[in-house]
PDB file of N, CA, C, O and CB in Angstrom:
ATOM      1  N   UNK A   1      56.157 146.926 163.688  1.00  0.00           N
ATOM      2  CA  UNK A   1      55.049 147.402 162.892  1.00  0.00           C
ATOM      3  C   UNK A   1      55.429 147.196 161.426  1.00  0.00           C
ATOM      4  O   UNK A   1      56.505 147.594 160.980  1.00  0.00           O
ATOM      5  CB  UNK A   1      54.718 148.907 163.205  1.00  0.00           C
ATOM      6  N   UNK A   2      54.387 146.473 160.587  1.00  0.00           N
ATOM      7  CA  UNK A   2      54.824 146.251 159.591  1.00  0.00           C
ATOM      8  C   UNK A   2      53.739 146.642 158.839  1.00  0.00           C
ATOM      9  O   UNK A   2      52.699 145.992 158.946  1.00  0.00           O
ATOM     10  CB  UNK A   2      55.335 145.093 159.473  1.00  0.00           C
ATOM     11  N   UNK A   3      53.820 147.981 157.788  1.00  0.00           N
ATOM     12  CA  UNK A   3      53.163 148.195 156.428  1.00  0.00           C
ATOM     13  C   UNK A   3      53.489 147.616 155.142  1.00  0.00           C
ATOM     14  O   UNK A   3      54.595 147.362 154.665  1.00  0.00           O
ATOM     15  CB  UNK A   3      53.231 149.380 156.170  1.00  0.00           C
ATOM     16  N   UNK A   4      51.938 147.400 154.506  1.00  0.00           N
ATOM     17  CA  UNK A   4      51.746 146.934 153.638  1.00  0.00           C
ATOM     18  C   UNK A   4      51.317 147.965 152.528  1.00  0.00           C
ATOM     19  O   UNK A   4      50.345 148.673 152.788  1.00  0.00           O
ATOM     20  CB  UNK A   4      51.045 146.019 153.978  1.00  0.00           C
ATOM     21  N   UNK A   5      51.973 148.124 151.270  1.00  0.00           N
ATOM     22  CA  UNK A   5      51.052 148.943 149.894  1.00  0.00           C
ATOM     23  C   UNK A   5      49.909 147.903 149.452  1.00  0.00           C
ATOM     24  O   UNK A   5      49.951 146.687 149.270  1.00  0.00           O
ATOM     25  CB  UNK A   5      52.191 149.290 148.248  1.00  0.00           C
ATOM     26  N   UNK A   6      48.861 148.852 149.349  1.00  0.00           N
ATOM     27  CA  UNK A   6      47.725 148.637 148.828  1.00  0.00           C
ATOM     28  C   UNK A   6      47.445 149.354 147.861  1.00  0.00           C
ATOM     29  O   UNK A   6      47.623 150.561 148.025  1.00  0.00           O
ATOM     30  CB  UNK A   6      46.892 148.683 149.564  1.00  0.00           C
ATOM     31  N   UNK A   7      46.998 148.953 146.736  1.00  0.00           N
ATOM     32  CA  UNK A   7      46.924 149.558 145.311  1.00  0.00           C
ATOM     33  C   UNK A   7      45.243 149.808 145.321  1.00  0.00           C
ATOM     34  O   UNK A   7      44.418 148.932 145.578  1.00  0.00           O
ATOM     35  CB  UNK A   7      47.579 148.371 143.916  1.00  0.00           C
ATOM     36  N   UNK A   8      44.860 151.603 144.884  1.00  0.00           N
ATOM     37  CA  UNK A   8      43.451 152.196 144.696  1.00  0.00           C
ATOM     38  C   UNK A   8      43.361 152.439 143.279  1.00  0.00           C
ATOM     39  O   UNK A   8      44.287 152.329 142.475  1.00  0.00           O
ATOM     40  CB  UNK A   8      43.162 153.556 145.524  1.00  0.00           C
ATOM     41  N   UNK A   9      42.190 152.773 143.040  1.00  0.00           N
ATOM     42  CA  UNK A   9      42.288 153.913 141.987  1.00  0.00           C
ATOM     43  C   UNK A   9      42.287 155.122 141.852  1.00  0.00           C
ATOM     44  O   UNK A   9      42.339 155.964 140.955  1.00  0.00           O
ATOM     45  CB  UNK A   9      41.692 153.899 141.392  1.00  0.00           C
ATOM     46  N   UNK A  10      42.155 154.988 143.842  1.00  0.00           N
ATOM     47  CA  UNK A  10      41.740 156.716 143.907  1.00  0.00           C
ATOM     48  C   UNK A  10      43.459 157.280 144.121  1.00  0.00           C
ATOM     49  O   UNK A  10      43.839 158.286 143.523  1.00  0.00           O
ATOM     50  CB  UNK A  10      40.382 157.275 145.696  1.00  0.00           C
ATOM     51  N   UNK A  11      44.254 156.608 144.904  1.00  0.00           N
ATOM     52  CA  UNK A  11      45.632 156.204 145.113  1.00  0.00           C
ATOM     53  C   UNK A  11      45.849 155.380 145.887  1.00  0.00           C
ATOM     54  O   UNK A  11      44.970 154.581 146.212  1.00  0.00           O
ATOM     55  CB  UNK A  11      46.379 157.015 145.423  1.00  0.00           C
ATOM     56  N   UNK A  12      47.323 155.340 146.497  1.00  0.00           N
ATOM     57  CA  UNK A  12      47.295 154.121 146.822  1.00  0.00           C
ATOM     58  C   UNK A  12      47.445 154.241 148.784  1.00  0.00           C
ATOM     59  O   UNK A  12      47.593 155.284 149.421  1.00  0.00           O
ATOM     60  CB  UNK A  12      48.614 153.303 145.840  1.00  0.00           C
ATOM     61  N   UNK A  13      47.352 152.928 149.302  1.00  0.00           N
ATOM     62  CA  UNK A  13      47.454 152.995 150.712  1.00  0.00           C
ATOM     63  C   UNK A  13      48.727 152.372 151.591  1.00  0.00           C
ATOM     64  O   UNK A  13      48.991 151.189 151.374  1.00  0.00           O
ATOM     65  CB  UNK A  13      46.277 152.377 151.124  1.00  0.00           C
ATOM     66  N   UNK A  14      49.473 153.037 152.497  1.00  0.00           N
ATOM     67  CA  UNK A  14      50.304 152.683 153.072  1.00  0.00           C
ATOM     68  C   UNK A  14      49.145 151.569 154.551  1.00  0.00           C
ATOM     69  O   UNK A  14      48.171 152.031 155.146  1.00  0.00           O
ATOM     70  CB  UNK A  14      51.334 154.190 153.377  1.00  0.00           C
ATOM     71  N   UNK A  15      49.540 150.594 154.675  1.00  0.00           N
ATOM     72  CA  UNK A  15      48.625 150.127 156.015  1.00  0.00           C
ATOM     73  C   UNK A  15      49.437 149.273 156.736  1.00  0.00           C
ATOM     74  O   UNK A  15      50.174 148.432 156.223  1.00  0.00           O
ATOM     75  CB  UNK A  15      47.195 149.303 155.710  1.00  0.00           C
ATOM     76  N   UNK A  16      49.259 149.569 158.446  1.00  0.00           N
ATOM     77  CA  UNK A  16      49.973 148.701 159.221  1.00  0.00           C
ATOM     78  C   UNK A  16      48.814 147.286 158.647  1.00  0.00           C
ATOM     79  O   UNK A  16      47.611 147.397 158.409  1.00  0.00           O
ATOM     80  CB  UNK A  16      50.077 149.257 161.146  1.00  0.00           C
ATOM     81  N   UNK A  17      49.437 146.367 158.575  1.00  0.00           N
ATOM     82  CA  UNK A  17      49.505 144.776 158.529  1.00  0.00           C
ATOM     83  C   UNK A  17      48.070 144.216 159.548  1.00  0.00           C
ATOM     84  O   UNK A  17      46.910 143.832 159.395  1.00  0.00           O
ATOM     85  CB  UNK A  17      51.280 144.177 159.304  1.00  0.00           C
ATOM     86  N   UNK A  18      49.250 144.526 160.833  1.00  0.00           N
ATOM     87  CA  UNK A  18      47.985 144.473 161.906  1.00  0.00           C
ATOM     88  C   UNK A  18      46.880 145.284 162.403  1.00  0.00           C
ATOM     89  O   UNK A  18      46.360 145.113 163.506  1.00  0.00           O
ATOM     90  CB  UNK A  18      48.386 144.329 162.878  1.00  0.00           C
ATOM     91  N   UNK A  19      46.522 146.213 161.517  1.00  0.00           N
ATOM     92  CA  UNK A  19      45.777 146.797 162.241  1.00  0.00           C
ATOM     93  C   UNK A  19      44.174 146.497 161.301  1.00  0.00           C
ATOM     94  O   UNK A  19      43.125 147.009 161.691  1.00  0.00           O
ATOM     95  CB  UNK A  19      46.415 148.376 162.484  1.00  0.00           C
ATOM     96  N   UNK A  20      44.249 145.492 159.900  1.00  0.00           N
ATOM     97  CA  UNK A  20      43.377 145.352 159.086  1.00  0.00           C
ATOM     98  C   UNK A  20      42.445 144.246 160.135  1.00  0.00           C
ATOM     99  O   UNK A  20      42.816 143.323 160.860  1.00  0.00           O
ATOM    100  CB  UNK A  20      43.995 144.895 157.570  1.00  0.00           C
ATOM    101  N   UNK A  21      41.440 144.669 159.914  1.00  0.00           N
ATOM    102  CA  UNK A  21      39.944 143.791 160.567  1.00  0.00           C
ATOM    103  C   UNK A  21      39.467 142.992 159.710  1.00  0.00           C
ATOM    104  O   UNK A  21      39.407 141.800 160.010  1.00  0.00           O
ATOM    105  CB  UNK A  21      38.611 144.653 160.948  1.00  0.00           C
ATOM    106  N   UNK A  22      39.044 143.405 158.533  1.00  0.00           N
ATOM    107  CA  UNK A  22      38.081 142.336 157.592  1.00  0.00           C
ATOM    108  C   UNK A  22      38.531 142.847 156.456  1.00  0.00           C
ATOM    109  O   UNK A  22      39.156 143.894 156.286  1.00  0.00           O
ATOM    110  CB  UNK A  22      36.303 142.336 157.678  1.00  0.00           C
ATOM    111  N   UNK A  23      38.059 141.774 155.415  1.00  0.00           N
ATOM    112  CA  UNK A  23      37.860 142.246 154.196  1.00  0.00           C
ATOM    113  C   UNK A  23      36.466 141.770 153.306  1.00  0.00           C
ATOM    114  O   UNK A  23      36.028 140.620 153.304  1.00  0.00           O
ATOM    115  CB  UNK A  23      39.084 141.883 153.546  1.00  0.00           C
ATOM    116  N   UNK A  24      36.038 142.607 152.761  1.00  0.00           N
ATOM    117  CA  UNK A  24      34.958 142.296 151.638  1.00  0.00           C
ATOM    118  C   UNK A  24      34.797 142.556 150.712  1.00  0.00           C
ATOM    119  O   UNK A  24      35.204 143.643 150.302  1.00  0.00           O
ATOM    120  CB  UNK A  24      34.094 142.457 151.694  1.00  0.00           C
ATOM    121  N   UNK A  25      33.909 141.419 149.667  1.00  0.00           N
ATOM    122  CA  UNK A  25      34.315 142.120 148.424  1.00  0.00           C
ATOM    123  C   UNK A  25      33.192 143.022 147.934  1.00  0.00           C
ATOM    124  O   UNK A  25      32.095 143.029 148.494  1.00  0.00           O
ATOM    125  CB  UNK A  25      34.700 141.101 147.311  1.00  0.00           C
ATOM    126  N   UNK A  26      33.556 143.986 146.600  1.00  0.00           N
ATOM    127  CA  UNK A  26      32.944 145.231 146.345  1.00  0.00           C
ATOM    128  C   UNK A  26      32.834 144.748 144.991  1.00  0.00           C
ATOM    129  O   UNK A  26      33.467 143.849 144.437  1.00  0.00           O
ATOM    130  CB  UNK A  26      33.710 146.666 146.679  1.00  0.00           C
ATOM    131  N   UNK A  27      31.646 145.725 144.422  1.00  0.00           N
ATOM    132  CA  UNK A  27      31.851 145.637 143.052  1.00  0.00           C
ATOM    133  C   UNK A  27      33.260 145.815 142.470  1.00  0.00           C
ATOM    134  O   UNK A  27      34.291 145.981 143.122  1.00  0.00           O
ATOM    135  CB  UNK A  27      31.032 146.547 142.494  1.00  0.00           C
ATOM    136  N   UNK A  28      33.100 145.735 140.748  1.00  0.00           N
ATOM    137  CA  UNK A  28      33.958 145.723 139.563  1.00  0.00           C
ATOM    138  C   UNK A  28      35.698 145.313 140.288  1.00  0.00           C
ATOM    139  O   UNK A  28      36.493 146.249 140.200  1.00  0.00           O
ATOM    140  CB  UNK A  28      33.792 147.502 138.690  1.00  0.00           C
ATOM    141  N   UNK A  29      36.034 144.498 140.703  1.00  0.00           N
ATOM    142  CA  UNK A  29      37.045 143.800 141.106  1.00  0.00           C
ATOM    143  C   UNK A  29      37.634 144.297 142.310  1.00  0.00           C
ATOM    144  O   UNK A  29      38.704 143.863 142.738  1.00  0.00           O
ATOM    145  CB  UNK A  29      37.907 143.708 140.151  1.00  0.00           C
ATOM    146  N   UNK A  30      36.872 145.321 142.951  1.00  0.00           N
ATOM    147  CA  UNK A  30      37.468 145.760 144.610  1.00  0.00           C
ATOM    148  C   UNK A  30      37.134 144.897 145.599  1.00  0.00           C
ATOM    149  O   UNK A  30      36.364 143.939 145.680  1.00  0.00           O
ATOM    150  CB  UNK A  30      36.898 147.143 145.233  1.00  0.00           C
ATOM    151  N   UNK A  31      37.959 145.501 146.405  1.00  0.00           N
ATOM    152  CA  UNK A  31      37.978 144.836 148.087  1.00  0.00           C
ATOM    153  C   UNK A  31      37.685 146.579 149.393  1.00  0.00           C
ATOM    154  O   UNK A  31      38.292 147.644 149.286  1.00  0.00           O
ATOM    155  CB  UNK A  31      40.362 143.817 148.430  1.00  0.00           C
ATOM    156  N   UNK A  32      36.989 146.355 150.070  1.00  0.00           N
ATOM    157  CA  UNK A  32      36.853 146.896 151.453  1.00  0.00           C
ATOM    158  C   UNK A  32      37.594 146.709 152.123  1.00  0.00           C
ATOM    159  O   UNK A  32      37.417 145.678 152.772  1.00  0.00           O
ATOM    160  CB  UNK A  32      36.012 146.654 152.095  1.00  0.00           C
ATOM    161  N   UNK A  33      38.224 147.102 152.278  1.00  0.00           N
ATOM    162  CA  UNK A  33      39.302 146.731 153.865  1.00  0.00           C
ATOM    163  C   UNK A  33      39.324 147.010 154.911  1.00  0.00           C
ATOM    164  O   UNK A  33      40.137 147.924 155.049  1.00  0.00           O
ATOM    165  CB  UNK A  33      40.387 147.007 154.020  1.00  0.00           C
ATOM    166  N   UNK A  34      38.622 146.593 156.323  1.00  0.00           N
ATOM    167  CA  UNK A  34      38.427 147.418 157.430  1.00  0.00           C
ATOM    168  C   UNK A  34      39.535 147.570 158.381  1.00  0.00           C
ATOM    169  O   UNK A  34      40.100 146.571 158.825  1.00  0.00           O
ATOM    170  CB  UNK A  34      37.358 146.980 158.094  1.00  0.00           C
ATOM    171  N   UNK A  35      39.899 148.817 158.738  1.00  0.00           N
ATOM    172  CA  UNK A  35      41.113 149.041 159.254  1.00  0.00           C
ATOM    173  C   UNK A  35      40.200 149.348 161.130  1.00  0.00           C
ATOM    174  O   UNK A  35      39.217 149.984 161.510  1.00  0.00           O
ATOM    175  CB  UNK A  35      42.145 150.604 158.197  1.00  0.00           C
ATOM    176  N   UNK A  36      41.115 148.580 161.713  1.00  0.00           N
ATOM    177  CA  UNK A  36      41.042 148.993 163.429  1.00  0.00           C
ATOM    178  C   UNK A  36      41.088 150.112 163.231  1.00  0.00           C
ATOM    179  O   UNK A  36      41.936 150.551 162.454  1.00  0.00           O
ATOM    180  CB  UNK A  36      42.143 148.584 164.570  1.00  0.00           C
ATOM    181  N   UNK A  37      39.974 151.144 164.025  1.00  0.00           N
ATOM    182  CA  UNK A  37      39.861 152.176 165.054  1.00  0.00           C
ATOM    183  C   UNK A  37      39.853 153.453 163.439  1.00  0.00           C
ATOM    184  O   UNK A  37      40.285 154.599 163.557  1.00  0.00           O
ATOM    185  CB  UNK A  37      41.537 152.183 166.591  1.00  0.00           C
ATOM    186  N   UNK A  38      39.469 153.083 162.530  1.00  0.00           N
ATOM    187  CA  UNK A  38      38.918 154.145 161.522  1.00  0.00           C
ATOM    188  C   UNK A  38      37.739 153.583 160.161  1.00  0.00           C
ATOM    189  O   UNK A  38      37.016 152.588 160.212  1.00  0.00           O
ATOM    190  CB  UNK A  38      40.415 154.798 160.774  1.00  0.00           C
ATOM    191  N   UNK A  39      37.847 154.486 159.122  1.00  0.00           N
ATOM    192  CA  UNK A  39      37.005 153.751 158.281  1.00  0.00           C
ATOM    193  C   UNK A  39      37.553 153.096 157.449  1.00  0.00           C
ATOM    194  O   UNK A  39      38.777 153.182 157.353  1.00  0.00           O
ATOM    195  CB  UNK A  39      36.195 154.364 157.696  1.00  0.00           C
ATOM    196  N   UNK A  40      36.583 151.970 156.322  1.00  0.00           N
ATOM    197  CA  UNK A  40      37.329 151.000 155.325  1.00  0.00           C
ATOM    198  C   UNK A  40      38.143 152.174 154.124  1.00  0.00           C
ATOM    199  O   UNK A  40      38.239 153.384 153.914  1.00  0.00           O
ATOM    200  CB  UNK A  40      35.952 149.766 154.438  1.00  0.00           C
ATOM    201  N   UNK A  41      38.524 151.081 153.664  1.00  0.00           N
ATOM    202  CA  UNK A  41      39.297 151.463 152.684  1.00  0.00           C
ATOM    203  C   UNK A  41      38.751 150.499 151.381  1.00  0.00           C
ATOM    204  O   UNK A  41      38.501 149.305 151.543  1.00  0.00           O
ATOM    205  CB  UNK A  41      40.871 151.302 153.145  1.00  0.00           C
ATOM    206  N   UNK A  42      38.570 151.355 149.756  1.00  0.00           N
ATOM    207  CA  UNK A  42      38.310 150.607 149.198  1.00  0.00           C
ATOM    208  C   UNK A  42      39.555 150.454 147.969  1.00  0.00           C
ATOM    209  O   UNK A  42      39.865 151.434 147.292  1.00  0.00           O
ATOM    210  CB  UNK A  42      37.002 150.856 148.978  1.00  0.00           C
ATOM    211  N   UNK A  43      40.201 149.139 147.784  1.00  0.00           N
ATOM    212  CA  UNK A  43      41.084 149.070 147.421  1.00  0.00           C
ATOM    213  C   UNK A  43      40.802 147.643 145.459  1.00  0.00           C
ATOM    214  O   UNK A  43      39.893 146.817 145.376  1.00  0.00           O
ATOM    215  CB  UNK A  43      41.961 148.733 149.022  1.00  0.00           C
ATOM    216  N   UNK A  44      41.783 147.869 144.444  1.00  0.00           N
ATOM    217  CA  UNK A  44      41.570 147.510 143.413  1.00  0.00           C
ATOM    218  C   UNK A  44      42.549 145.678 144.161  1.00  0.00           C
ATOM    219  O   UNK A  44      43.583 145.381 144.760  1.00  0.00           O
ATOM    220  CB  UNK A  44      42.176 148.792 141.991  1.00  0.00           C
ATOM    221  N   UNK A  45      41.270 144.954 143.545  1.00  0.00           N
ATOM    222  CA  UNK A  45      41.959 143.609 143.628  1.00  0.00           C
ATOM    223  C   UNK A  45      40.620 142.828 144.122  1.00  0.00           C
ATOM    224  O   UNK A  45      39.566 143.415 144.366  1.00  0.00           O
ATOM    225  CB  UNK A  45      43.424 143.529 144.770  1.00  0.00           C
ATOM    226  N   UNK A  46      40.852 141.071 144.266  1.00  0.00           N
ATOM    227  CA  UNK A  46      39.646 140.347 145.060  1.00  0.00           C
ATOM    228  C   UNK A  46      40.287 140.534 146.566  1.00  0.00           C
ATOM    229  O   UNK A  46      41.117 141.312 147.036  1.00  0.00           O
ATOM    230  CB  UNK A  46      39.337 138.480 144.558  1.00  0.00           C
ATOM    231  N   UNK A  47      39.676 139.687 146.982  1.00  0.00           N
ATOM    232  CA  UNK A  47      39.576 139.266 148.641  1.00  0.00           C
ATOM    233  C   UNK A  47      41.106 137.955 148.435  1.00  0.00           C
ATOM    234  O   UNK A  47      41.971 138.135 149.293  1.00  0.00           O
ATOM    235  CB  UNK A  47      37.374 138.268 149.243  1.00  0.00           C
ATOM    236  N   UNK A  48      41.296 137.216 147.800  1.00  0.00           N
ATOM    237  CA  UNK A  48      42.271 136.431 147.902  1.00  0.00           C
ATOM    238  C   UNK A  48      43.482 137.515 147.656  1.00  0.00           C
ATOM    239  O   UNK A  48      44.296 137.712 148.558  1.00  0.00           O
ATOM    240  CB  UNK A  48      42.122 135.188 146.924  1.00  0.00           C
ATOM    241  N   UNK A  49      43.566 138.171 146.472  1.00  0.00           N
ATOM    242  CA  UNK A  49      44.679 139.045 146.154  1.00  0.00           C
ATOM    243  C   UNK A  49      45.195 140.049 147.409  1.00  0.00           C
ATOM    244  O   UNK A  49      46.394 140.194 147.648  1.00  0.00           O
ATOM    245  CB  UNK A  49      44.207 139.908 144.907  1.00  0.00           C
ATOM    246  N   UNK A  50      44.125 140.729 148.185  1.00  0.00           N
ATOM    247  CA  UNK A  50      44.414 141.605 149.118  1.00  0.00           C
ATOM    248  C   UNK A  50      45.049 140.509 150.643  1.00  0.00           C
ATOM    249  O   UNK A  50      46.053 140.855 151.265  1.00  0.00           O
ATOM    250  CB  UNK A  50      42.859 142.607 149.332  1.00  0.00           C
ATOM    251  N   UNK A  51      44.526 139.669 150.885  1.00  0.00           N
ATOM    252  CA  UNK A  51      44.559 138.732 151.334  1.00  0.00           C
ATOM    253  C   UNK A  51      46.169 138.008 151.277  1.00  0.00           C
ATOM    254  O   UNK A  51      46.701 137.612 152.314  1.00  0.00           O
ATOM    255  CB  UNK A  51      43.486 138.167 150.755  1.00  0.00           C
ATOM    256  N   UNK A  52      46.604 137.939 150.408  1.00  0.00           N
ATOM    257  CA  UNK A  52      47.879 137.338 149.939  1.00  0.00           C
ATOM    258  C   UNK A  52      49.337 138.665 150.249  1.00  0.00           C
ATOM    259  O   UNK A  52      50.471 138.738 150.722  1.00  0.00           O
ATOM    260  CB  UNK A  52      47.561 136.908 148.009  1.00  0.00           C
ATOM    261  N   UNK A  53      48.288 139.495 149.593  1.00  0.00           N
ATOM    262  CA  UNK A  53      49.296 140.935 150.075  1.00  0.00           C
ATOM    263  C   UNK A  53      49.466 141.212 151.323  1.00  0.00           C
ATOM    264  O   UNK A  53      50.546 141.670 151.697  1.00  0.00           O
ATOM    265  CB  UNK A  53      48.808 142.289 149.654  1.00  0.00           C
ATOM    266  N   UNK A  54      48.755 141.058 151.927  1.00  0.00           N
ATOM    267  CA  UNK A  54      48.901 141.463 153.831  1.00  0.00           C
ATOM    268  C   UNK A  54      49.530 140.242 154.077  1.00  0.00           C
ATOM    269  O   UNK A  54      50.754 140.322 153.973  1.00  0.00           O
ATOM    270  CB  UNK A  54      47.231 141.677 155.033  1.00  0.00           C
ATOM    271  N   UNK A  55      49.203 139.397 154.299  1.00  0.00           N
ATOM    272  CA  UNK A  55      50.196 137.717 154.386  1.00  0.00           C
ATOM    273  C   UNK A  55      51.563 138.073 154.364  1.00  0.00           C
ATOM    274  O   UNK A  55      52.387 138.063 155.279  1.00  0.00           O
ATOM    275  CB  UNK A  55      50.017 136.488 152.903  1.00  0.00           C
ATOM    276  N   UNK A  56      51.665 138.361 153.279  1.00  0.00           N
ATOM    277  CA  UNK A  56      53.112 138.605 152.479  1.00  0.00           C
ATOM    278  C   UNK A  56      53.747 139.572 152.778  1.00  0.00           C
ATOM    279  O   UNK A  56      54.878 139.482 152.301  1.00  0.00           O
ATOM    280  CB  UNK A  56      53.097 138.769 151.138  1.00  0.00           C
ATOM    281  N   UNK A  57      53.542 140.801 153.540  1.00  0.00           N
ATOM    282  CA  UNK A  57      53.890 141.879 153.720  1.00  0.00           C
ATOM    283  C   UNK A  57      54.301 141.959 154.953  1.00  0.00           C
ATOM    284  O   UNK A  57      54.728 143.026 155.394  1.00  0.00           O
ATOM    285  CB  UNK A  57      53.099 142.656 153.397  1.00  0.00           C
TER     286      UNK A  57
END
């Protein structure tokens, strides 16, 4: 199991890797992140940036 930090503004998110479903983008430079088996998460960054972070993580 491998977590990834995800940077909010509200704070930030610890997330297993595999358990992310989609991503979309949101207004003023966020991303949605849909996590398996709960609700999204809205996180500061685009869709490539969040994207690169889970990759990488």
């Amino acid at each position: 199991m491998k977590f990834v930090l995800l940077k909010s503004r509200g704070g930030d998110y610890m997330v297993v890797a595999g358990n992310v479903a989609w991503l979309r983008s949101h207004e003023n430079g966020q991303t949605k992140v849909g996590v398996v088996g709960g609700d999204s998460l809205l996180v500061a960054g685009s869709i490539e940036e969040i994207a690169a972070t889970i990759l990488a993580g």
